[in-house]
C-alpha positions as CSV (number, residue, x, y, z in Angstrom):
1,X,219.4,228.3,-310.5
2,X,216.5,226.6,-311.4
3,X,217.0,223.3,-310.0
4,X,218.1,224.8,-306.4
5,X,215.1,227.1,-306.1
6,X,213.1,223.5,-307.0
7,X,215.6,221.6,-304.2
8,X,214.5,224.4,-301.7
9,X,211.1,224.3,-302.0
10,X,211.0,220.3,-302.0
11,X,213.0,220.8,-298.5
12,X,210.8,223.2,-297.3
13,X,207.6,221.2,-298.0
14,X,209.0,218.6,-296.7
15,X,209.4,220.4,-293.5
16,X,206.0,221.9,-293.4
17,X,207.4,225.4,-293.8
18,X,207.0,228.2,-296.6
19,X,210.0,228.7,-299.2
20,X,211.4,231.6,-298.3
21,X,211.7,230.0,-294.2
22,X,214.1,228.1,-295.6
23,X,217.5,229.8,-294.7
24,X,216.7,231.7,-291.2
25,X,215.4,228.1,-290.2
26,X,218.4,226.4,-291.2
27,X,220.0,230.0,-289.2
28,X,218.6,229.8,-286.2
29,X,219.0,225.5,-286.0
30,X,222.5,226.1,-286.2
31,X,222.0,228.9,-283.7
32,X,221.4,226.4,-281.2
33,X,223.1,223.8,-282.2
34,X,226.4,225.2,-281.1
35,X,224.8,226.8,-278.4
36,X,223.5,223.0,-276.6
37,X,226.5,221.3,-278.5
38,X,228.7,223.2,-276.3
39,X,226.4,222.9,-273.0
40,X,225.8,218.9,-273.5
41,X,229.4,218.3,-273.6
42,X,229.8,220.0,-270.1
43,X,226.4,218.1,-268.6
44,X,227.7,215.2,-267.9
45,X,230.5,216.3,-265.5
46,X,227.6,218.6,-263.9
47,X,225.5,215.4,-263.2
48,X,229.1,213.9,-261.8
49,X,229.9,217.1,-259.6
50,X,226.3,217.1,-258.4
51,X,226.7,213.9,-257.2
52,X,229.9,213.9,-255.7
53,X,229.0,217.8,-253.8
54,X,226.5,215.1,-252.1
55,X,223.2,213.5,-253.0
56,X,221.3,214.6,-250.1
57,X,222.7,218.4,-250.5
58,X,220.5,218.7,-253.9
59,X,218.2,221.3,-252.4
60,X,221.0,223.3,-251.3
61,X,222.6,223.8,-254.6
62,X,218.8,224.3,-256.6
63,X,218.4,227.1,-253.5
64,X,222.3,228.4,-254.1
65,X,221.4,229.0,-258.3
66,X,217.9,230.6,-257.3
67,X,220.0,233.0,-255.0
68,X,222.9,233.3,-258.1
69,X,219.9,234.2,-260.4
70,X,218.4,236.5,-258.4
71,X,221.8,238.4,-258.6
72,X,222.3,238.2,-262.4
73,X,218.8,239.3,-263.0
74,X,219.5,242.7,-262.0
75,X,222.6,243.0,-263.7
76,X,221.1,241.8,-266.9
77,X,218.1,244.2,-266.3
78,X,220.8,247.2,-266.0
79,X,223.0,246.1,-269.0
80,X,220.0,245.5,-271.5
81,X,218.6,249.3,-270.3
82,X,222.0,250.3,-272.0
83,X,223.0,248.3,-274.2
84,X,221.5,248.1,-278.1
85,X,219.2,244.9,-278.6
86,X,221.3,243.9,-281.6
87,X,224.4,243.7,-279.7
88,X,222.5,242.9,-276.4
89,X,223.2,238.9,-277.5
90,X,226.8,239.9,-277.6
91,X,227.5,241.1,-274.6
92,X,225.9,238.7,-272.1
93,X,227.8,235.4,-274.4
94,X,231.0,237.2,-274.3
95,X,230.9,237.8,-270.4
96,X,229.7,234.0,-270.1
97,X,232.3,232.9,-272.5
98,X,235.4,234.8,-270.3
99,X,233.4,233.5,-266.6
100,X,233.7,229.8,-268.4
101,X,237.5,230.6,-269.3
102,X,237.9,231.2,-265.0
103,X,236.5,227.9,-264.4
104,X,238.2,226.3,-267.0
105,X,241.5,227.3,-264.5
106,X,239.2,226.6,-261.3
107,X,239.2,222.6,-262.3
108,X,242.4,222.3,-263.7
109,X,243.7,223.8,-260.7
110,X,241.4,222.1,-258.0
111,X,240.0,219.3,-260.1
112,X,238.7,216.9,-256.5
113,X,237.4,220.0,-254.6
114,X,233.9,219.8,-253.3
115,X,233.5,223.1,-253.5
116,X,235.0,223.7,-256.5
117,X,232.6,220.9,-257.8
118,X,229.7,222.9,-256.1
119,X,230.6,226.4,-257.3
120,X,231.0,224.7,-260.5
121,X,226.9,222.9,-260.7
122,X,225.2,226.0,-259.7
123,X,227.2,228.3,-262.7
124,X,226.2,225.8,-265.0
125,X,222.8,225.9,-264.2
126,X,222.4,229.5,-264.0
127,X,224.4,229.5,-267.5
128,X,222.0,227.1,-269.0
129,X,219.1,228.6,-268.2
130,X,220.8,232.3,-268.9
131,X,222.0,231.8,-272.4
132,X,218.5,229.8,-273.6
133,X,216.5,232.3,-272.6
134,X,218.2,235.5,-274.3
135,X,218.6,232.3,-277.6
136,X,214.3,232.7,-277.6
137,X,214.1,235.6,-276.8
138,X,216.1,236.9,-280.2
139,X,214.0,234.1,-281.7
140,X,210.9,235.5,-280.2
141,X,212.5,238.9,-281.8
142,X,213.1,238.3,-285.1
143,X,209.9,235.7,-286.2
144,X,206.0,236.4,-285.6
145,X,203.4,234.0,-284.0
146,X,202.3,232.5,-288.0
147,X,206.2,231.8,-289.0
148,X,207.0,230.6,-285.2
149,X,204.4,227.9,-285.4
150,X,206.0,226.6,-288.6
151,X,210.2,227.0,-287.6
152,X,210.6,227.2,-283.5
153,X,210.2,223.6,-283.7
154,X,213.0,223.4,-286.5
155,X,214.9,225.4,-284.7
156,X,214.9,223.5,-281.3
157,X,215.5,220.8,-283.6
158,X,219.2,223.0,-283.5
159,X,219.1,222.3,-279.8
160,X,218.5,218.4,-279.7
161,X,221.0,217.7,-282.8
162,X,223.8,219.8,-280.5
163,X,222.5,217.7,-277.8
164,X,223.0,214.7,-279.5
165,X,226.6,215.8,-280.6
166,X,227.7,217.3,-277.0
167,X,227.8,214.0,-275.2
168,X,229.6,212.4,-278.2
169,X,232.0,215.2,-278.6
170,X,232.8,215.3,-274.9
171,X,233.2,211.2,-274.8
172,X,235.3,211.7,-276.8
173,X,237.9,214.3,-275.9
174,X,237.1,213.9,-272.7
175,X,240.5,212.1,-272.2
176,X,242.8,214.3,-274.0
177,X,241.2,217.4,-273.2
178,X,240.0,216.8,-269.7
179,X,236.9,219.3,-267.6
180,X,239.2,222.3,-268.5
181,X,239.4,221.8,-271.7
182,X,236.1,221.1,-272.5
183,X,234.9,224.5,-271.0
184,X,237.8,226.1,-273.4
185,X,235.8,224.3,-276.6
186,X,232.6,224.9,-275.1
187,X,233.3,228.8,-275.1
188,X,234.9,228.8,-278.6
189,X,231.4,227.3,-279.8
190,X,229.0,229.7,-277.6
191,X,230.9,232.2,-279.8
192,X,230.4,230.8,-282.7
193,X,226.6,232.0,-282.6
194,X,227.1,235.8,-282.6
195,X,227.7,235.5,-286.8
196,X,224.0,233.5,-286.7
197,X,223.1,236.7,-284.7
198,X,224.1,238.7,-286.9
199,X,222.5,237.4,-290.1
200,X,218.8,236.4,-288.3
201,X,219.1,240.3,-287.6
202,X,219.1,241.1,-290.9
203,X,216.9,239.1,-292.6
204,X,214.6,240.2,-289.7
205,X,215.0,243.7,-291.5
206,X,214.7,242.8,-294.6
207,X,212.1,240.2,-294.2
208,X,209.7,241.8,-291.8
209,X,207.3,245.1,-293.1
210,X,206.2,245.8,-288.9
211,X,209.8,245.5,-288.3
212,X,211.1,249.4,-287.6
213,X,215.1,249.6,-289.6
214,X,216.3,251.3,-286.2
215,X,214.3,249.5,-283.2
216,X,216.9,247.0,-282.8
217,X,219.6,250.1,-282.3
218,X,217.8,251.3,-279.0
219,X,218.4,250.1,-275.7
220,X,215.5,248.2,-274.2
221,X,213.3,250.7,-271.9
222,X,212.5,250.2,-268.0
223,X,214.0,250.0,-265.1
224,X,216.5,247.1,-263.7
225,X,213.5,245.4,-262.1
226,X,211.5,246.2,-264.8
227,X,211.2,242.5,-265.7
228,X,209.4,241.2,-262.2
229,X,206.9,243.9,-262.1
230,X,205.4,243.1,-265.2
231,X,204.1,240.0,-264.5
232,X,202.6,240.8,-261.6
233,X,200.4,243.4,-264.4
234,X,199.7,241.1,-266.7
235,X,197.4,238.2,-266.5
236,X,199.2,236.4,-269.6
237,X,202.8,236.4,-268.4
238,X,201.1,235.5,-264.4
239,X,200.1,232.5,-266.4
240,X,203.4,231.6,-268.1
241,X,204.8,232.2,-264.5
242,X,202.5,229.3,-263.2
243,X,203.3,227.3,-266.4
244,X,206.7,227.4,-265.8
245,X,206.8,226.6,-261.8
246,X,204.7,223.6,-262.5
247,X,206.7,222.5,-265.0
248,X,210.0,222.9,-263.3
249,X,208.4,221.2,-260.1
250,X,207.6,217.9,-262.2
251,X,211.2,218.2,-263.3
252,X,212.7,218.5,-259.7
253,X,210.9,216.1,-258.6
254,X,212.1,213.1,-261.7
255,X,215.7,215.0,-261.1
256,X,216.1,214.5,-257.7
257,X,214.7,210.6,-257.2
258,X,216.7,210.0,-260.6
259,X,220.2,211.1,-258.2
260,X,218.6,209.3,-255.8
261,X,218.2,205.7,-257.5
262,X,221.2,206.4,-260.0
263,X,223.5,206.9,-257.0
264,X,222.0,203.7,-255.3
265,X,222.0,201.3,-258.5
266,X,225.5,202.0,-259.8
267,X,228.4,203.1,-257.2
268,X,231.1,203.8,-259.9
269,X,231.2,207.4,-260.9
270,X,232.3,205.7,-264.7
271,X,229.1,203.7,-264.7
272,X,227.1,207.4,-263.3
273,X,228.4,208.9,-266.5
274,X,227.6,206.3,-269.2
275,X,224.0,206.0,-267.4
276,X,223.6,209.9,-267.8
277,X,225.2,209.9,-271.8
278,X,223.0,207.6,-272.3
279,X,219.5,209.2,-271.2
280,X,220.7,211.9,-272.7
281,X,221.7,210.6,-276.2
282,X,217.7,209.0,-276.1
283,X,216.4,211.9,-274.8
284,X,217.7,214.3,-277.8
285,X,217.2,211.4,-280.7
286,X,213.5,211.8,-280.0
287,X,213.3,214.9,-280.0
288,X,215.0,215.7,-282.6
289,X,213.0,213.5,-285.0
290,X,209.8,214.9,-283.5
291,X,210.7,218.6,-283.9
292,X,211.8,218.1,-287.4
293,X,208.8,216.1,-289.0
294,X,206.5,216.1,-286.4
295,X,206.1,219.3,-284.1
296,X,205.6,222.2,-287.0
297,X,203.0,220.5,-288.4
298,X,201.3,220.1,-285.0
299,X,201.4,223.3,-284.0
300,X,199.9,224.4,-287.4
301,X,196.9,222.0,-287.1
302,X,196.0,221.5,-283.9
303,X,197.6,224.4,-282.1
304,X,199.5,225.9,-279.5
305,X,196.7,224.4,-276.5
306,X,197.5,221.0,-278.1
307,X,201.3,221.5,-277.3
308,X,201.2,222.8,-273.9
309,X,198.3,220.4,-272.6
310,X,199.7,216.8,-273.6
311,X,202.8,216.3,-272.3
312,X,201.7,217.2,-268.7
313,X,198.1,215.2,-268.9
314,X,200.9,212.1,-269.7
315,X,203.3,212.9,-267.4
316,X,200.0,212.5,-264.9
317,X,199.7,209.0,-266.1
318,X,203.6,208.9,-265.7
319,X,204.2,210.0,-262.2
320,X,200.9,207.5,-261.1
321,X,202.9,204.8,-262.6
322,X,206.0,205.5,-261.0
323,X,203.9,205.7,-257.2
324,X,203.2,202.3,-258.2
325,X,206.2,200.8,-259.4
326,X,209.3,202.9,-257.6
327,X,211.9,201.7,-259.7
328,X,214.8,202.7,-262.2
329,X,213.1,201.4,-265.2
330,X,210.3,203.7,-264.5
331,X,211.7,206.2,-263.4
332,X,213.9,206.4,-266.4
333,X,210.9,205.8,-269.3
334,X,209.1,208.8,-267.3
335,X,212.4,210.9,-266.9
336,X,212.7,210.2,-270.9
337,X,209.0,211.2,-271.7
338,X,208.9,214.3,-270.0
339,X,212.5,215.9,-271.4
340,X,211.6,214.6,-274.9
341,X,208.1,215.9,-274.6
342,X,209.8,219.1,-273.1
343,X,211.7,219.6,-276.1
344,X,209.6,218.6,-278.9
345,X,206.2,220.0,-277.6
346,X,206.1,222.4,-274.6
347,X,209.7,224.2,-275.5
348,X,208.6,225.4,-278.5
349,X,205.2,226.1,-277.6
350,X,206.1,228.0,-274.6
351,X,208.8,230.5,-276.6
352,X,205.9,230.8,-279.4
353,X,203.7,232.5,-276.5
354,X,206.4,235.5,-276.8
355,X,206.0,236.2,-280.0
356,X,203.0,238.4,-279.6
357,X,204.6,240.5,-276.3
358,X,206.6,243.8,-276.4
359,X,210.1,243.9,-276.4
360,X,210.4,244.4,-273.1
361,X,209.2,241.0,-272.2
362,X,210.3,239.6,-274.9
363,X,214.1,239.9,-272.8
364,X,213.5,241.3,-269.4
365,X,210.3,239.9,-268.3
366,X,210.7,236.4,-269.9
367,X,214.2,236.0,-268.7
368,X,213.2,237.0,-265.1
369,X,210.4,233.8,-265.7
370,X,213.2,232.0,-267.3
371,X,215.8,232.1,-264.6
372,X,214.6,233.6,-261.5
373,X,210.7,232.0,-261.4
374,X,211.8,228.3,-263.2
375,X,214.7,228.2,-260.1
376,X,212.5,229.2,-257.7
377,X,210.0,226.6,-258.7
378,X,213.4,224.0,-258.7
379,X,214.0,225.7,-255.0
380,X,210.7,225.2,-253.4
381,X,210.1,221.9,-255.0
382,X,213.3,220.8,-253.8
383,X,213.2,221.2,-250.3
384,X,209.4,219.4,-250.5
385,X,210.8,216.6,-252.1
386,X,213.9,216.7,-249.1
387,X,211.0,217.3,-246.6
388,X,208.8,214.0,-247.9
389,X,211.7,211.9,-247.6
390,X,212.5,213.3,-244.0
391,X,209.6,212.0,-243.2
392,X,210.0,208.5,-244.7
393,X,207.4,208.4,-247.3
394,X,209.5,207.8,-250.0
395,X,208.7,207.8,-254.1
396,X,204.9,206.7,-254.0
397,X,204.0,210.3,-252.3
398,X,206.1,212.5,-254.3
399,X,204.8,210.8,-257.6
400,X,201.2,211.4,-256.3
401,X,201.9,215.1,-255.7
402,X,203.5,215.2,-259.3
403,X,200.5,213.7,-260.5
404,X,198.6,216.8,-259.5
405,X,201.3,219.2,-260.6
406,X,200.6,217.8,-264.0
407,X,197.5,218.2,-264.2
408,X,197.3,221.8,-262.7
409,X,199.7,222.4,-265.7
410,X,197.8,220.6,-268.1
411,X,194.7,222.7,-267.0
412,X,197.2,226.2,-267.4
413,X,198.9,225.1,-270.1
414,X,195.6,225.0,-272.2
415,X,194.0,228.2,-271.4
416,X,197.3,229.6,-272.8
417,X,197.5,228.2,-275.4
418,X,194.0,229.2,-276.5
419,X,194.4,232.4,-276.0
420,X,197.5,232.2,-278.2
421,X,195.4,230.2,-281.0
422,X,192.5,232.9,-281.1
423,X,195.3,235.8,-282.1
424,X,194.7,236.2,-285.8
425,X,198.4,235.8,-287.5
426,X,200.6,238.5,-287.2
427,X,198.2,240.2,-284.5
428,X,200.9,241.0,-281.5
């Protein structure tokens, strides 16, 4: 007994985290491991699909998921004003889990329809984003600002090991299994979260002295729309709204000149694939080692501003880099930095902002900013970037206005995260 306690707390210093972090850490990383596990074995054929609907129909599908989201916010708005939070987690994965059983039959069935290939990109994206955001928003539930600086970055940590394994496991059974099948293993593993649920709920009880034994039992209070009005009264969530529209523009942007330059430098839809495994497989390896020994103790030190301020004041330096060298190369070294900085930085730093809100926009307000606000940012920024090359100017002036994107975010992206820094711990 003696010589685990001493294991434990030698693992938990060497993470950077107190003793008794120890097991909902390791919780909630497994949490999300089999939640992006399960989502990073399905990206690749999105990426394919995406392609194949049509390069040059990109803004049409980022305005067709905007659209789909602003249909499921409502819905999630009505069932969360009935349901219990405890078993509000439950509800909206098992519903996602059956709707990815129906397309598991929708690609077996037409497995070379555009449509079906089109349908197919915008549920995934609405899914991603969907299931994420309710994932932080439990996490945002059951730790306070002081324990999320130390384990959100562990626990994203979760996210990039699962995307690590995803691409491997779908390379994999890719063959035997086919798109079908990996939706079927991809809903087995969503599902394998709601024990992880379960358990972060009750050491949340136990764990937790401002914690009430029967708040998570309620239903959470407002009305469907609840969500979108609050922002608009609160000058804190108006600035994670910016945060998040700048940050999905820059993202656009890289997305939709990487579909560009990937469709023009390799042809075959094999060679698409391995290209797309492969930025992915970098993308999470970095992360992952800079969310386990890296992030946490940043946060700690230096602070939430530090997190949300340097990714975007490089990606500045990025974007000017790739106006004057439009290339692959670039563009890929500047597509890596910004996910990886994504995950290991501005993800975690972002969902630790929600830590000191109420309930309510702990779920309905920060999954309206997660879903409806991030995809219309992807809209909007979509149709400039199909608008700048209608006009012939190519990658050197949409890398110029995602030069200035980053910086407005760097600037945004710092006053929040002062704000954050100046709450004393466990001040919500």
């Amino acid at each position: 007994m003696a010589a685990a306690n001493t294991l434990r707390g030698r693992a938990a210093q060497a993470l950077g985290i107190q003793d008794g972090e120890l097991a909902p850490a390791a919780c909630g990383f497994a949490f999300f491991f089999f939640l992006f596990c399960g989502y990073f074995m399905l990206r690749p054929i999105r990426e394919t699909m995406g392609i194949q609907a049509g390069v040059n129909q990109l803004q049409w599908l980022f305005t067709a998921t905007f659209i789909a989201m602003l249909a499921v916010v409502p819905l999630f708005g009505w069932l969360s004003a009935r349901v219990p939070r405890a078993t509000l987690v439950t509800w909206v994965y098992a519903l996602f889990a059956l709707t990815m059983a129906g397309f598991a039959v929708l690609l077996h069935l037409r497995p070379g329809s555009v449509w079906a290939a089109r349908t197919f990109y915008v549920w995934l994206s609405v899914f991603n984003l969907f299931v994420v955001s309710i994932a932080w928003s439990l996490m945002a539930d059951v730790f306070r600002m002081d324990s999320a600086k130390r384990l959100f970055a562990l626990i994203a940590a979760g996210a990039s090991a699962g995307g690590l394994s995803g691409p491997l496991l779908g390379g994999l059974l890719a063959g035997a299994l086919g798109p079908a099948g990996l939706l079927l293993l991809s809903a087995l593993l969503l599902a394998a979260t709601l024990p992880l649920k379960r358990w972060l709920l009750r050491w949340r009880a136990a764990a937790r002295e401002d914690a009430s034994p029967d708040d998570m039992e309620r239903p959470i209070e407002g009305s469907v729309l609840a969500g979108i009005s609050r922002i608009f009264r609160s000058p804190y969530l108006m600035g994670i709204s910016l945060l998040v529209i700048l940050l999905a523009t820059l993202s656009t942007f890289l997305y939709m000149e990487q579909a560009r330059l990937v469709a023009h430098a390799f042809p075959d839809t094999a060679q698409r694939i391995r290209v797309f495994s492969t930025l992915d497989f970098a993308v999470q390896a970095l992360s992952l080692l800079s969310q386990v020994f890296i992030t946490g103790r940043v946060a700690t030190r230096l602070g939430l501003r530090f997190l949300l301020t340097a990714v975007p004041l490089a990606m500045a330096a990025g974007f000017l880099a790739l106006a004057a060298f439009p290339v692959f190369g670039v563009l890929a070294a500047v597509m890596i930095l910004r996910r990886v900085g994504e995950y290991a930085l501005i993800k975690p730093g972002r969902e630790m902002l929600f830590t000191a809100v109420p309930p309510a926009d702990k779920y309905k307000t920060k999954n309206v900013i997660d879903t409806v606000v991030y995809r219309a940012g992807d809209a909007a920024s979509g149709w400039v970037k199909a608008g700048v090359d209608m006009l012939g100017y190519g990658a050197a002036l949409i890398a110029l206005l995602g030069a200035a994107c980053a910086l407005g975010a760097a600037a945004v992206g710092y006053g929040l995260g002062r704000r954050a820094d100046l709450r004393r711990p466990g001040n919500h």
